[in-house]
C-alpha positions as CSV (number, residue, x, y, z in Angstrom):
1,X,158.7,-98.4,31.9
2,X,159.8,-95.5,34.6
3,X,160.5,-96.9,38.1
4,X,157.6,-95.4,39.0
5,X,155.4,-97.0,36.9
6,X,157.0,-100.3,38.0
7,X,156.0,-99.6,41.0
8,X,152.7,-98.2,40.6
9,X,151.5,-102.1,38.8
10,X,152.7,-103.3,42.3
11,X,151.0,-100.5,44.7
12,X,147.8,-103.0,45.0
13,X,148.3,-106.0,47.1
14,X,146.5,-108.6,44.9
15,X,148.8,-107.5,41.8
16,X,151.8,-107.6,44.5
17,X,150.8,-111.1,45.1
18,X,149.7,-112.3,42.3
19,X,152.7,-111.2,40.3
20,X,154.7,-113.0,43.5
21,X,153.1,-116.0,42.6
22,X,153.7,-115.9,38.5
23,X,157.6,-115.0,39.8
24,X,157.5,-118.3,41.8
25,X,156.1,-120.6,39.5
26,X,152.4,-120.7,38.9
27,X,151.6,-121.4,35.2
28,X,147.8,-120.7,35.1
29,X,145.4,-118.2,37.1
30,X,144.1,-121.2,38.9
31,X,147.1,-121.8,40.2
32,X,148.2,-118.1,41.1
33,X,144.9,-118.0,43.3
34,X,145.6,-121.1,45.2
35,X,148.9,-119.6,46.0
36,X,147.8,-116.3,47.0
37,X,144.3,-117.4,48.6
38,X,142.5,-115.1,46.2
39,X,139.9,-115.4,44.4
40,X,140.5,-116.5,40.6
41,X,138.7,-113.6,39.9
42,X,141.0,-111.4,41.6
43,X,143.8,-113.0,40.5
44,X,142.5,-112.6,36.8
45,X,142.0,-108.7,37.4
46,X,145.6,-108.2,38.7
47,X,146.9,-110.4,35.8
48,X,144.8,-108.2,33.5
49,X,146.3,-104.9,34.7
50,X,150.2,-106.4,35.1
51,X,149.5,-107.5,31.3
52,X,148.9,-104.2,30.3
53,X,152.4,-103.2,32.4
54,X,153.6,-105.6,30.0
55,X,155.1,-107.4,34.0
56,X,152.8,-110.7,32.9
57,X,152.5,-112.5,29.5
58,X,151.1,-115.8,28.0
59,X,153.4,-118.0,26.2
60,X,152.4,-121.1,24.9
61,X,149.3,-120.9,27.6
62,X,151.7,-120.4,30.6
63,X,151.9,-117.3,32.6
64,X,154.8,-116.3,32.0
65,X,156.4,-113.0,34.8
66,X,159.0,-110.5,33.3
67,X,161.5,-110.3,36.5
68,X,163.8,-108.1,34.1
69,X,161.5,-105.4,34.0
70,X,163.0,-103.8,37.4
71,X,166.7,-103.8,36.4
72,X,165.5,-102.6,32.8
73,X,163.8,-99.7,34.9
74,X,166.9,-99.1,36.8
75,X,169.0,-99.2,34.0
76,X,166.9,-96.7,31.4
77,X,165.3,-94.4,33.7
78,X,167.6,-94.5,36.9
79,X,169.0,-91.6,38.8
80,X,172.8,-91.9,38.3
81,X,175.0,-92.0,41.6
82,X,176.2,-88.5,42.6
83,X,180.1,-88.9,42.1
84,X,181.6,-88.7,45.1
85,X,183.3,-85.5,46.6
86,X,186.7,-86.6,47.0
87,X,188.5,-87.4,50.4
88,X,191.2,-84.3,49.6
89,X,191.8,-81.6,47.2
90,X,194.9,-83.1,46.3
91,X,194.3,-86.0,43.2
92,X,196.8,-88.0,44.1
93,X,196.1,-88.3,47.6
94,X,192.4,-89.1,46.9
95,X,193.7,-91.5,44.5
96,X,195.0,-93.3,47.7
97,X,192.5,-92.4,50.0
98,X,189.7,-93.8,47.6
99,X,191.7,-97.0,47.4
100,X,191.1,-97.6,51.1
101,X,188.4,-95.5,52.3
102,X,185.0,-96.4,51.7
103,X,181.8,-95.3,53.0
104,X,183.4,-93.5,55.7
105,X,185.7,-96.7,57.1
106,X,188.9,-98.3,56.3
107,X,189.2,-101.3,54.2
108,X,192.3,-101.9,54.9
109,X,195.9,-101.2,55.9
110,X,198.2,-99.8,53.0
111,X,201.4,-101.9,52.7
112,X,203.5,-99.1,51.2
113,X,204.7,-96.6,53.7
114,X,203.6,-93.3,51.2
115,X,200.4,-94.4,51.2
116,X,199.7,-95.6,54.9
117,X,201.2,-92.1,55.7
118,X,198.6,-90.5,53.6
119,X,195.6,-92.7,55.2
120,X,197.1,-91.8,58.4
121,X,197.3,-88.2,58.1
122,X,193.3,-88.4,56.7
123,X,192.0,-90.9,59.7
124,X,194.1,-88.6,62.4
125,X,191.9,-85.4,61.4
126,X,189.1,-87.3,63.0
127,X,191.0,-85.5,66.7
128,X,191.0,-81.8,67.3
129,X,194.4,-80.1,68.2
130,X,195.1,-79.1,71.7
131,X,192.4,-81.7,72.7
132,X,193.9,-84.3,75.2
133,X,191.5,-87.7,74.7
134,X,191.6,-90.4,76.8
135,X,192.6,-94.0,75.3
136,X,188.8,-95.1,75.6
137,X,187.6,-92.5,74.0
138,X,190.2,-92.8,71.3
139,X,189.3,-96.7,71.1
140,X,186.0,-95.5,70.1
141,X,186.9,-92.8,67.6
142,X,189.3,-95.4,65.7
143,X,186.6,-98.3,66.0
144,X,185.1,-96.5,63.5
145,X,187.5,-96.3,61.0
146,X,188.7,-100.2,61.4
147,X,187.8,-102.6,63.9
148,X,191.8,-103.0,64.7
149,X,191.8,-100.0,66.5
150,X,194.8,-100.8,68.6
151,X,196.6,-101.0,65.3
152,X,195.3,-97.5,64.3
153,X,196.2,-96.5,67.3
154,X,200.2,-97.5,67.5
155,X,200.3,-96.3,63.5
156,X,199.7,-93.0,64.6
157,X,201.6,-92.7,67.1
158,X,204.5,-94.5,65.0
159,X,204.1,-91.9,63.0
160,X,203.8,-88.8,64.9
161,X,200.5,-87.7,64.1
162,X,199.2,-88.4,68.0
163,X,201.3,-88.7,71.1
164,X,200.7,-90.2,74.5
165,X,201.2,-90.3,78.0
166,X,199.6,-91.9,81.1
167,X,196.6,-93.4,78.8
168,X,195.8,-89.6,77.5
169,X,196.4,-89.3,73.8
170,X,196.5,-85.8,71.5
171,X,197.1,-85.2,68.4
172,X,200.8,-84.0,67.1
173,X,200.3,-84.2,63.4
174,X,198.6,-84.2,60.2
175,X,196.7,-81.3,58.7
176,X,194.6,-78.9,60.3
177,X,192.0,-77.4,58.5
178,X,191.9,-73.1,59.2
């Protein structure tokens, strides 16, 4: 069954609920109404129509929900996940930068030197050259990226990507994009 089919058995509120209330444990339509507060001939249409989904069966006189049915749907008719553009053109820098980049923050600090350099250099492009930030507004940019932004911050100035002076910080560093 397509996801959209899947979804199309639940559109109607009384299959929604009565479907909820097979998922949760009612055995017989009786039951399914007095969880729902619909009528048992409601319940009976929805369980009718979710049957012919193939979302509700009877075994053994119990009603009986097929909660598989929306990974199944997922899994057969899905949309795969666009693969990611990577963080730089180089592979082995993306290598590194995948490792502790994701979703647009950092996971965490590298321990190798190489590779904090390269997670440096990639985090520091977030400030333009020539432009002279103040250390709030450099708290916020790195806040961001991890929530140890003071740490961020001294890394990249260890390093030479950004310098300071009199709480005013620019970037010295890193790659520039022409």
């Amino acid at each position: 069954m397509t996801p959209e089919a899947l979804c199309g058995l639940l559109a109607e509120p009384d299959r929604l609920a009565t479907f909820a209330a097979v998922v949760l444990g009612a055995t017989t339509p009786a039951e399914a109404a007095q969880r729902t507060g619909l009528s048992t001939r409601e319940v009976v249409t929805a369980l009718r129509r979710l049957a012919q989904g193939d979302l509700v069966r009877t075994v053994d006189g119990r009603l009986v929900a097929d909660a598989a049915a929306f990974k199944d749907a997922l899994r057969e008719h899905g949309v795969p996940a666009a693969a990611a553009e990577p963080l730089d053109p180089d592979r082995a820098r993306a290598a590194v930068l995948r490792a502790f980049v994701r979703d647009g923050r950092l996971v965490q600090f590298p321990a190798a030197r190489g590779k904090l350099r390269i997670v440096l250099e990639h985090v520091a492009t977030s400030f333009d050259p020539g432009v002279r930030y103040p250390e709030p507004a450099v708290d916020v940019i790195l806040g961001a990226w991890h929530p140890d932004y003071a740490s961020l911050r001294r890394y990249l100035v260890d390093e030479g990507l950004m310098s300071r002076e009199a709480g005013t910080y620019w970037r010295t560093g890193g790659p520039v994009e022409v």
